[in-house]
Jmol script that loads the backbone (N, CA, C; Angstrom):
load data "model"
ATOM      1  N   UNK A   1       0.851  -1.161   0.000  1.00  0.00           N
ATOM      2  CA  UNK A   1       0.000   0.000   0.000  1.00  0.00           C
ATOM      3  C   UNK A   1       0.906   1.236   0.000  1.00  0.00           C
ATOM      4  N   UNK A   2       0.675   2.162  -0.783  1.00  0.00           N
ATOM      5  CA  UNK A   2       1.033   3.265  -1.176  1.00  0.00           C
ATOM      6  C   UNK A   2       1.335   4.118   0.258  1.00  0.00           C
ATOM      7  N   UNK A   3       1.718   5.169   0.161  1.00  0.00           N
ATOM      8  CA  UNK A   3       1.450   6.330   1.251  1.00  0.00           C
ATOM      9  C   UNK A   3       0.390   7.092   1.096  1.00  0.00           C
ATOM     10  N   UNK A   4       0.352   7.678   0.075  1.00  0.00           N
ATOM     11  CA  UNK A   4      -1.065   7.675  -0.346  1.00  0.00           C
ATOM     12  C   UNK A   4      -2.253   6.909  -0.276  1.00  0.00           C
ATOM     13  N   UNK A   5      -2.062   6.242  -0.594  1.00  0.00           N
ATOM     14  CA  UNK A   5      -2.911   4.986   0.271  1.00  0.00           C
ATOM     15  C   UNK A   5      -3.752   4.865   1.620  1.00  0.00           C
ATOM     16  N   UNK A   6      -1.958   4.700   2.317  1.00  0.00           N
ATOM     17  CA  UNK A   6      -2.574   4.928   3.932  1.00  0.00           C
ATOM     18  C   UNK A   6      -2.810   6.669   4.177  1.00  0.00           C
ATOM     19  N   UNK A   7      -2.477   6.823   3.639  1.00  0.00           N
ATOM     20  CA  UNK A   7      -3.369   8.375   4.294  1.00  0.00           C
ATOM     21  C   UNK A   7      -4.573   8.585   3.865  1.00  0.00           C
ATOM     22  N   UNK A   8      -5.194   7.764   2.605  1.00  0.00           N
ATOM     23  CA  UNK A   8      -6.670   7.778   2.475  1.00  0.00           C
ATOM     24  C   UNK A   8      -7.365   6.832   3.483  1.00  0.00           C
ATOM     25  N   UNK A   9      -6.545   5.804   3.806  1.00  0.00           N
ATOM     26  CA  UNK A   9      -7.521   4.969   4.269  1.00  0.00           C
ATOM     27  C   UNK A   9      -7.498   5.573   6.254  1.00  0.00           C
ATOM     28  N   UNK A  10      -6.111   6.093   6.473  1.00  0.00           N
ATOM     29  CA  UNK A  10      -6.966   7.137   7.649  1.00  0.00           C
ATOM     30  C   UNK A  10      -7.535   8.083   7.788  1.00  0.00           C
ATOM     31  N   UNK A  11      -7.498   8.780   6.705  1.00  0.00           N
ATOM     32  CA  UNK A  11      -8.776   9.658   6.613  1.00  0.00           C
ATOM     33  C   UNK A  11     -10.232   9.203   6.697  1.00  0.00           C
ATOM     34  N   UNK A  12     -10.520   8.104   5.911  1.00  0.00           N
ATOM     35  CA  UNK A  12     -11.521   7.032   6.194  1.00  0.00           C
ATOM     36  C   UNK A  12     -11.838   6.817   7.778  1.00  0.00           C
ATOM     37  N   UNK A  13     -10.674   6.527   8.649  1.00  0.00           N
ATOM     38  CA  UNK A  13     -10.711   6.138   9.852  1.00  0.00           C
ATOM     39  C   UNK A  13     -11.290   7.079  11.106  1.00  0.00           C
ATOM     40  N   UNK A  14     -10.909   8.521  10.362  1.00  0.00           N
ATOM     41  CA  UNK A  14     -11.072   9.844  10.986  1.00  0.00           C
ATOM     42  C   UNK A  14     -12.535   9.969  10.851  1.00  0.00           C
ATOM     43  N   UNK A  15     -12.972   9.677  10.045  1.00  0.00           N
ATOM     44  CA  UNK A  15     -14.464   9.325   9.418  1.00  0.00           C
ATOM     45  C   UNK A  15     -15.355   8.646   9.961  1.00  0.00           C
ATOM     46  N   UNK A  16     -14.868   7.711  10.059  1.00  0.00           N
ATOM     47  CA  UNK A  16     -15.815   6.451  10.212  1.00  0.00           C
ATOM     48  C   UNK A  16     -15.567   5.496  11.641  1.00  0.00           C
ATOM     49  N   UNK A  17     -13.943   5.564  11.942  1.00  0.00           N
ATOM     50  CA  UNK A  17     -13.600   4.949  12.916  1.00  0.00           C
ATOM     51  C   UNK A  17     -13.491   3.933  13.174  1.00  0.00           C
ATOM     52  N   UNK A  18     -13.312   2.801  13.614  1.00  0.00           N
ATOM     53  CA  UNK A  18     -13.150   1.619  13.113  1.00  0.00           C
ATOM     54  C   UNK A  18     -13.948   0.439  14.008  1.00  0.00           C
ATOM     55  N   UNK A  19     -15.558   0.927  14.745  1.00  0.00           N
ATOM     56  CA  UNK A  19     -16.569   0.143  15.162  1.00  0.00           C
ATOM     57  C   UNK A  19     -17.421  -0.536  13.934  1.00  0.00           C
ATOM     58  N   UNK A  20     -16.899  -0.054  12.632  1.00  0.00           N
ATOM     59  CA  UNK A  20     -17.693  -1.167  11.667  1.00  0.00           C
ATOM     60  C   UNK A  20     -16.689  -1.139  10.534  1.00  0.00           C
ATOM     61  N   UNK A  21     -15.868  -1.683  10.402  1.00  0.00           N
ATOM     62  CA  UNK A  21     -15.101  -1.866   8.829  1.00  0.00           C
ATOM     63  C   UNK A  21     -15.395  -1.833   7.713  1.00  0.00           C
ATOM     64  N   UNK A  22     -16.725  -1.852   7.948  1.00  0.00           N
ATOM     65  CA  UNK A  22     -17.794  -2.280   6.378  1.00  0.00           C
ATOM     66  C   UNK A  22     -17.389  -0.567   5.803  1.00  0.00           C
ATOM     67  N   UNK A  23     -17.675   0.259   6.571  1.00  0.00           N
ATOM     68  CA  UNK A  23     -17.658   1.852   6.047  1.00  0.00           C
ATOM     69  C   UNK A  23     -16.301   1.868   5.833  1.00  0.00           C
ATOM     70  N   UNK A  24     -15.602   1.240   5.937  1.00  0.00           N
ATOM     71  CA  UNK A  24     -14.288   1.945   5.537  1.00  0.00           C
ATOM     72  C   UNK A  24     -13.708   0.859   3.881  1.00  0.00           C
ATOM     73  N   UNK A  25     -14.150  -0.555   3.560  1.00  0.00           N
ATOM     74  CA  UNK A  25     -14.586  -1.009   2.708  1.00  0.00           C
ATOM     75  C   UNK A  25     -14.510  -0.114   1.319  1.00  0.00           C
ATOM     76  N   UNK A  26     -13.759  -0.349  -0.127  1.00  0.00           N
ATOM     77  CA  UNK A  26     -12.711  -1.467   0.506  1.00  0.00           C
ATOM     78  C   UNK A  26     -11.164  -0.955   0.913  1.00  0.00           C
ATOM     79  N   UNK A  27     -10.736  -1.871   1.409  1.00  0.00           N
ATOM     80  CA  UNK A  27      -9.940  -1.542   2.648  1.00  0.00           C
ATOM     81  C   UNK A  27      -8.382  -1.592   2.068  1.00  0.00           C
ATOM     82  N   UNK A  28      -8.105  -2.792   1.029  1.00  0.00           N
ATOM     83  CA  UNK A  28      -6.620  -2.741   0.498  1.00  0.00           C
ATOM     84  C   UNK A  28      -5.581  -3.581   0.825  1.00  0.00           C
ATOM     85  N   UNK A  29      -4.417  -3.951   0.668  1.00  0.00           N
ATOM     86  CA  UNK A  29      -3.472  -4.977   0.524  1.00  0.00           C
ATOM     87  C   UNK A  29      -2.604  -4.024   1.949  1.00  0.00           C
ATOM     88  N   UNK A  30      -2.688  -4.529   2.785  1.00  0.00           N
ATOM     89  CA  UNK A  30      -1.964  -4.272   4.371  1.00  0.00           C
ATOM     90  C   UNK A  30      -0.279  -4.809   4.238  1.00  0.00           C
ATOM     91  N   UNK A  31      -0.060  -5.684   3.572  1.00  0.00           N
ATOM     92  CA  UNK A  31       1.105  -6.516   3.331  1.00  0.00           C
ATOM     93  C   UNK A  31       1.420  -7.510   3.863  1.00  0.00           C
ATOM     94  N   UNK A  32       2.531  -7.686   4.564  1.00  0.00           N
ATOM     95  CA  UNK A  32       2.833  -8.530   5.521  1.00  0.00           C
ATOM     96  C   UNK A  32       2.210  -7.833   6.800  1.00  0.00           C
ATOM     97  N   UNK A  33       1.738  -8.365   7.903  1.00  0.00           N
ATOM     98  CA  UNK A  33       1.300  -7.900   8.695  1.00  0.00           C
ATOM     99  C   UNK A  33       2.680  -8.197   9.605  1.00  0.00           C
ATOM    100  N   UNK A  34       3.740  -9.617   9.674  1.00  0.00           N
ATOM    101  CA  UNK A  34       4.523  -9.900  10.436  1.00  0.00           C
ATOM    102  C   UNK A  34       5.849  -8.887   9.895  1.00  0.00           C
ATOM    103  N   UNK A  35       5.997  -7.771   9.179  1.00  0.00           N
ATOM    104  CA  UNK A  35       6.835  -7.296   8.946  1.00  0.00           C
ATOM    105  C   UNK A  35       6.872  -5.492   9.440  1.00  0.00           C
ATOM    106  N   UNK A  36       4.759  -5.587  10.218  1.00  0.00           N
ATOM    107  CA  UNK A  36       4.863  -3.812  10.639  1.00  0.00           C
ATOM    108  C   UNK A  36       6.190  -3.330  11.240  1.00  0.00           C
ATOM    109  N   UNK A  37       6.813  -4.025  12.044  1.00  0.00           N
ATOM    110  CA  UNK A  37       7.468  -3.394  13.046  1.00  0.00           C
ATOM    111  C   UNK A  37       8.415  -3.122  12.163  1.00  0.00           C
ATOM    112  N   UNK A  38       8.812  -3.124  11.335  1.00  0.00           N
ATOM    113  CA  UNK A  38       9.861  -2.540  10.663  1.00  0.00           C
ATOM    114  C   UNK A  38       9.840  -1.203  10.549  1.00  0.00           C
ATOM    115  N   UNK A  39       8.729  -0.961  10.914  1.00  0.00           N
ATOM    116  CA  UNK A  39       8.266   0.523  10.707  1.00  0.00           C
ATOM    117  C   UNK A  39       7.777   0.832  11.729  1.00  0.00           C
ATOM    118  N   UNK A  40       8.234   1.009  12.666  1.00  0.00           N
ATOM    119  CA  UNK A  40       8.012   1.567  14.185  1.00  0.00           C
ATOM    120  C   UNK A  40       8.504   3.042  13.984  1.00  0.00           C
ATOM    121  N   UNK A  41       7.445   3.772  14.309  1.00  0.00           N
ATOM    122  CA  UNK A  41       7.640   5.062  14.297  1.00  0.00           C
ATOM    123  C   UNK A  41       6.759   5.750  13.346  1.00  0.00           C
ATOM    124  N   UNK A  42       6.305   5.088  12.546  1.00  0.00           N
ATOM    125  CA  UNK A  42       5.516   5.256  11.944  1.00  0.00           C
ATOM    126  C   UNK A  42       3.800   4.663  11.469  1.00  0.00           C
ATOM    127  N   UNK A  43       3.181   5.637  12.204  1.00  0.00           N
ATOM    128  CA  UNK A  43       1.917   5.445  12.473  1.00  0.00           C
ATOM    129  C   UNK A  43       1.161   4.524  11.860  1.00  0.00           C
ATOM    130  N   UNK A  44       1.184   5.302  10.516  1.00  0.00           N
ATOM    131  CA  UNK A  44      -0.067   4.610   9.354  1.00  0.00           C
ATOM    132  C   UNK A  44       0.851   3.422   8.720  1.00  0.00           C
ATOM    133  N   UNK A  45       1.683   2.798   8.915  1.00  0.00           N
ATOM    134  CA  UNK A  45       2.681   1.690   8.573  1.00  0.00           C
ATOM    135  C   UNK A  45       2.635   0.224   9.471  1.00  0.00           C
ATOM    136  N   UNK A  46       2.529   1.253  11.227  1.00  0.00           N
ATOM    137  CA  UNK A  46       2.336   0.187  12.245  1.00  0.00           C
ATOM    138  C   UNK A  46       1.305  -0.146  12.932  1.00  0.00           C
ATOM    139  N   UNK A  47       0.807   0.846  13.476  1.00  0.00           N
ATOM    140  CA  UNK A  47       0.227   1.028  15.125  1.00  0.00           C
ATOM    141  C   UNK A  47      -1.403   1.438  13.819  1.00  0.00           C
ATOM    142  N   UNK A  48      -1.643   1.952  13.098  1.00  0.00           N
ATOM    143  CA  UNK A  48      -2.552   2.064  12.302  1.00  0.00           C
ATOM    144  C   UNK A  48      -3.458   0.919  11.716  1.00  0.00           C
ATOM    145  N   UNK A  49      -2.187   0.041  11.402  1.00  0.00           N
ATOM    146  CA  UNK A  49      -2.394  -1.065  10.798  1.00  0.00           C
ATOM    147  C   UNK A  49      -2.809  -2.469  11.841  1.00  0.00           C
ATOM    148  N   UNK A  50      -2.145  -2.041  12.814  1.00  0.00           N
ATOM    149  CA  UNK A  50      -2.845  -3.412  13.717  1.00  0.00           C
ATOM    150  C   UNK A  50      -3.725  -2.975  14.373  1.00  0.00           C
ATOM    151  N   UNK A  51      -4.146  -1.473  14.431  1.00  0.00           N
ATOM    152  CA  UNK A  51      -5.322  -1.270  14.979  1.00  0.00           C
ATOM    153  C   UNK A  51      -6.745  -2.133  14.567  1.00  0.00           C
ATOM    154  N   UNK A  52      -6.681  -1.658  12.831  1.00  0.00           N
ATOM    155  CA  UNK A  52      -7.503  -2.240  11.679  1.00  0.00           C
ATOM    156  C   UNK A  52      -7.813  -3.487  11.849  1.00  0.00           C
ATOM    157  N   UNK A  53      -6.681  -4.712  12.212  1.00  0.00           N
ATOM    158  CA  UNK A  53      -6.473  -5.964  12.289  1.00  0.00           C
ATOM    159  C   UNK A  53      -7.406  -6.406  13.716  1.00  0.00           C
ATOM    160  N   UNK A  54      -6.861  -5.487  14.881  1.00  0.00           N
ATOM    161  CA  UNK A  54      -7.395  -5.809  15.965  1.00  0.00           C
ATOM    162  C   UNK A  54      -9.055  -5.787  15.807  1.00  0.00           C
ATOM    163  N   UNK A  55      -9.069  -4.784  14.833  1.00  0.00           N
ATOM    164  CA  UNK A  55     -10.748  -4.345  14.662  1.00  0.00           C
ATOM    165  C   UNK A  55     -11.695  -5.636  13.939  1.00  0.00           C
ATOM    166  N   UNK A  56     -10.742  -6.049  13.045  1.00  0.00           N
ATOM    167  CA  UNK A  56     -11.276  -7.620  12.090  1.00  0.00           C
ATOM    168  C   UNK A  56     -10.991  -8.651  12.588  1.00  0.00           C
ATOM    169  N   UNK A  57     -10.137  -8.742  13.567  1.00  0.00           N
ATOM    170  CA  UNK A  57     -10.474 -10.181  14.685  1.00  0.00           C
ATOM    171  C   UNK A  57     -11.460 -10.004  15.480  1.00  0.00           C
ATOM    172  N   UNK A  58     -12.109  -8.412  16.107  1.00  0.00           N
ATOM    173  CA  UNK A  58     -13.065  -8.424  17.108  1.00  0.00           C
ATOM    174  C   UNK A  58     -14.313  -7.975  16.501  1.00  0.00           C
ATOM    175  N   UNK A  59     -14.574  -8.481  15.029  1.00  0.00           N
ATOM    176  CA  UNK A  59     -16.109  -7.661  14.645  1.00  0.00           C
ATOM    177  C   UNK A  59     -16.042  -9.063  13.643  1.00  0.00           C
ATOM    178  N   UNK A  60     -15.109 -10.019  13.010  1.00  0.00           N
ATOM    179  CA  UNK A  60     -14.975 -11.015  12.132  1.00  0.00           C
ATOM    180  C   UNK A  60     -16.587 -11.707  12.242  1.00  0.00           C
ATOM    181  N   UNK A  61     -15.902 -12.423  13.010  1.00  0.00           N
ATOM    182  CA  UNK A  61     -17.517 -13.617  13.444  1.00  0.00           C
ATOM    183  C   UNK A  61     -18.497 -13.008  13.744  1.00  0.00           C
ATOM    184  N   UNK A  62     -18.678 -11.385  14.782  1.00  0.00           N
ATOM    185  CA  UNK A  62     -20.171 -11.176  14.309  1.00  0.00           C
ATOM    186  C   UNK A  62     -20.509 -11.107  13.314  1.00  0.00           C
ATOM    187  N   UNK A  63     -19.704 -10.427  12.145  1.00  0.00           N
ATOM    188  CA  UNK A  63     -20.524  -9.913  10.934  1.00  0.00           C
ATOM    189  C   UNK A  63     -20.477 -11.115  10.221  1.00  0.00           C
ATOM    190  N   UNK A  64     -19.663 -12.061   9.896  1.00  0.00           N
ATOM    191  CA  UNK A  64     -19.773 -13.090   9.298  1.00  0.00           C
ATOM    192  C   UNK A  64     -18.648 -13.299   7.802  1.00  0.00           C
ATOM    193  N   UNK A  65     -17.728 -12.678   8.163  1.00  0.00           N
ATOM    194  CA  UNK A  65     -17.545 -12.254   6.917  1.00  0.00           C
ATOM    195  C   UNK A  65     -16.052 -13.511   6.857  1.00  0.00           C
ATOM    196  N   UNK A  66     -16.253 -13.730   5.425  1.00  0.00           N
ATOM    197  CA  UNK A  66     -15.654 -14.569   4.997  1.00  0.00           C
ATOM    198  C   UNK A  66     -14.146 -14.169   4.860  1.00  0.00           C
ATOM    199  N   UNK A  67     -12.888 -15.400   5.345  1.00  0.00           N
ATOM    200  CA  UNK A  67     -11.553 -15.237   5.049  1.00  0.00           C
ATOM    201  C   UNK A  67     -11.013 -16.595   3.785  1.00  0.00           C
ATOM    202  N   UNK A  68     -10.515 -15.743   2.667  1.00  0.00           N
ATOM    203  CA  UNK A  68      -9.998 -16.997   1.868  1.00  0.00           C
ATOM    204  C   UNK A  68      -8.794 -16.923   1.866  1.00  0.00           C
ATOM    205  N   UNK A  69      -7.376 -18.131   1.709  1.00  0.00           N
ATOM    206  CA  UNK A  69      -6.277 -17.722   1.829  1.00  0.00           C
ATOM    207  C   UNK A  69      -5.619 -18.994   1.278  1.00  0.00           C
ATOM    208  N   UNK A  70      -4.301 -18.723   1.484  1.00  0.00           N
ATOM    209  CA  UNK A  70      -3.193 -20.363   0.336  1.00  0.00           C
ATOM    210  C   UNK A  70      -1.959 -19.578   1.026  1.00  0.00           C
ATOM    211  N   UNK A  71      -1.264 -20.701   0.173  1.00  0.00           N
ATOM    212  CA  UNK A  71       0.391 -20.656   0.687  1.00  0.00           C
ATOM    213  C   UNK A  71       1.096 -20.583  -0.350  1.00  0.00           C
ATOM    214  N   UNK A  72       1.899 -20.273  -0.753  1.00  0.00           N
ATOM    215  CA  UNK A  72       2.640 -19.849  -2.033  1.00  0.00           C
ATOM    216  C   UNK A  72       4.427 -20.568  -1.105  1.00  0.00           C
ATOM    217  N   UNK A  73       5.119 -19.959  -2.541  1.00  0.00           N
ATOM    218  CA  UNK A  73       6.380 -20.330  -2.364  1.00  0.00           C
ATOM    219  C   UNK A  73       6.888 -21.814  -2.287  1.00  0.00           C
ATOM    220  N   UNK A  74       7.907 -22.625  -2.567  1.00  0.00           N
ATOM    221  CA  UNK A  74       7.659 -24.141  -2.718  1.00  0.00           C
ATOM    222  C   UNK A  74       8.217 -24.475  -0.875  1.00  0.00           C
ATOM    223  N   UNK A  75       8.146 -23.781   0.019  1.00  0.00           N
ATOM    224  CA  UNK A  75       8.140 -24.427   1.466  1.00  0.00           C
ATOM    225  C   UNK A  75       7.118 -24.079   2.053  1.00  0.00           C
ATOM    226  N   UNK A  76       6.032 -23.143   1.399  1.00  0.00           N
ATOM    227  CA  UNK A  76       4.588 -22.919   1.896  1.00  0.00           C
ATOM    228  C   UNK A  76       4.887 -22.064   2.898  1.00  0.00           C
ATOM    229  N   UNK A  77       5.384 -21.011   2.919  1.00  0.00           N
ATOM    230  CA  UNK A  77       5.729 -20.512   3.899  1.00  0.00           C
ATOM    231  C   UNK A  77       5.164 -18.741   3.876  1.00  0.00           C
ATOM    232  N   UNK A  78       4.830 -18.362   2.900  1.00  0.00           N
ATOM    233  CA  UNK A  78       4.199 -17.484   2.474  1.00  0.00           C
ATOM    234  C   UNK A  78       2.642 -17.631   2.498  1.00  0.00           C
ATOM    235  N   UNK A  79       1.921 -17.012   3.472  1.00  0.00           N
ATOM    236  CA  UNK A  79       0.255 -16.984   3.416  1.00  0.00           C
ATOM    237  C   UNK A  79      -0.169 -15.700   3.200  1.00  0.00           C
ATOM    238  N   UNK A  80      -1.241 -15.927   2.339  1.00  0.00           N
ATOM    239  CA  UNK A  80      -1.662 -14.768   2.201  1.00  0.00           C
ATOM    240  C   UNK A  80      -3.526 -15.033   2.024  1.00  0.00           C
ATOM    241  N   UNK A  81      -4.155 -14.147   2.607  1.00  0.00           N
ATOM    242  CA  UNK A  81      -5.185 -13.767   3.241  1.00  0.00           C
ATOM    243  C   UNK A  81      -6.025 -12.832   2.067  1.00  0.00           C
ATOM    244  N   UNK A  82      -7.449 -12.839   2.098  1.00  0.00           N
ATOM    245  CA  UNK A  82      -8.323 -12.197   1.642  1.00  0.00           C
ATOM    246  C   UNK A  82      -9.677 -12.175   2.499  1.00  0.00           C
ATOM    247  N   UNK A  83     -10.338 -11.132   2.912  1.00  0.00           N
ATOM    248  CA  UNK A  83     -11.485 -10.887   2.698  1.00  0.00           C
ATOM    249  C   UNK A  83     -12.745 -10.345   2.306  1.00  0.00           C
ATOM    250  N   UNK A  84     -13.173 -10.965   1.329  1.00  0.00           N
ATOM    251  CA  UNK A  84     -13.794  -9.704   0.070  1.00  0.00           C
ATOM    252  C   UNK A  84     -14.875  -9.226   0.308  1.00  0.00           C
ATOM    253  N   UNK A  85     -15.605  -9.551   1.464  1.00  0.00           N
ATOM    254  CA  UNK A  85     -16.792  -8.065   2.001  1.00  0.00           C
ATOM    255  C   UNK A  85     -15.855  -7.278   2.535  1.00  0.00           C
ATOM    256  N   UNK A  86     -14.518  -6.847   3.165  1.00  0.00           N
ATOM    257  CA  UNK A  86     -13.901  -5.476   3.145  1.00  0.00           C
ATOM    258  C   UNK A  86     -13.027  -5.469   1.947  1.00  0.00           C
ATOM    259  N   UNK A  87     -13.109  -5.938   0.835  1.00  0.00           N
ATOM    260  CA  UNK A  87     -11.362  -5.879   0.318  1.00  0.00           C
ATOM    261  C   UNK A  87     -10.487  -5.678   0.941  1.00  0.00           C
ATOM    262  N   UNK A  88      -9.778  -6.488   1.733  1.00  0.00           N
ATOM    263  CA  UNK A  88      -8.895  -6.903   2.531  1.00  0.00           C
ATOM    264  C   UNK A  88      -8.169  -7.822   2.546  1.00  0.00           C
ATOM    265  N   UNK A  89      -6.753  -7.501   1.827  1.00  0.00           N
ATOM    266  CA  UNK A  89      -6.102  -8.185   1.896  1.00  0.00           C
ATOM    267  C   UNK A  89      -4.519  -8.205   2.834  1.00  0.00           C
ATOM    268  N   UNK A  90      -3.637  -9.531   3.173  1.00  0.00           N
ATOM    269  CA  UNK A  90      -2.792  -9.315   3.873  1.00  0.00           C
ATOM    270  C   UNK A  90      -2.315 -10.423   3.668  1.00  0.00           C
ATOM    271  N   UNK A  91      -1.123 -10.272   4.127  1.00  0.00           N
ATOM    272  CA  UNK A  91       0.155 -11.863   4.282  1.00  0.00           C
ATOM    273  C   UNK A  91       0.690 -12.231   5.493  1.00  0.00           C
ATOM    274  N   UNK A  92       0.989 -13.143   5.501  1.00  0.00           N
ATOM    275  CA  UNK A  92       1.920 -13.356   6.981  1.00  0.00           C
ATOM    276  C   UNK A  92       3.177 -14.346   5.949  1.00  0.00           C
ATOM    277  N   UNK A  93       4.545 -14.004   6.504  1.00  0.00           N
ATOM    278  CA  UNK A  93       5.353 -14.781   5.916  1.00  0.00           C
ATOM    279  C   UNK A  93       5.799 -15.659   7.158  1.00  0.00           C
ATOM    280  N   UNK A  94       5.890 -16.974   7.148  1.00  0.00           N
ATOM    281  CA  UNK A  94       6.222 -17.897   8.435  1.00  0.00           C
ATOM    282  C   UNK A  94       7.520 -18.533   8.121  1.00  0.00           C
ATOM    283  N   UNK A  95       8.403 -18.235   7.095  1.00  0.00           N
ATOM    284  CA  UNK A  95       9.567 -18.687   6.953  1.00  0.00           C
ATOM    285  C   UNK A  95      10.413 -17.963   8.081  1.00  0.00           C
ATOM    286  N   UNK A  96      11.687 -19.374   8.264  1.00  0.00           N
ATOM    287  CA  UNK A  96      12.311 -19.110   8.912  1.00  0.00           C
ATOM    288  C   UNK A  96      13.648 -18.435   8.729  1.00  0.00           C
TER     289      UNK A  96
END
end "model"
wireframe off; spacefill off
backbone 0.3
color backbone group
């Protein structure tokens, strides 16, 4: 995601806030989620981004909303995540 990007999608946040995700929809490619901290210090990179996350583990199962995902790379070590009532996408890389 762009910088541009994240500064639209907290403007969105400034907006809407993040008690329903659906309004902020759609939402965009987050990246690796296991790689924010690389970017400590920076808001809409880290602390922005797992806010969002924290918000779609704690509203997921009420609303119902579907996660599709696979493993790429030939040690499967690359996952990557979708959920398309927010367009939301993300990765986790589990290589060692």
């Amino acid at each position: 995601m762009s910088q541009k990007d994240l500064e639209a999608l907290a403007e969105k946040i400034k907006k809407h806030g993040l008690d329903d995700l659906t309004k902020l929809a759609p939402i965009g490619d987050l990246g690796y989620l296991n790689c924010i901290s690389y970017y400590r210090g920076d808001y809409l990179r880290s602390e922005m981004i797992q806010n969002i996350m924290d918000a779609f583990d704690e509203q997921r199962e009420k609303k119902g909303w579907t996660v599709n995902g696979g493993e790429t790379c030939w040690r499967c070590t690359d996952h990557y995540y979708h959920c398309p009532e927010l367009g939301l996408h993300w990765g986790i890389d589990s290589g060692d």
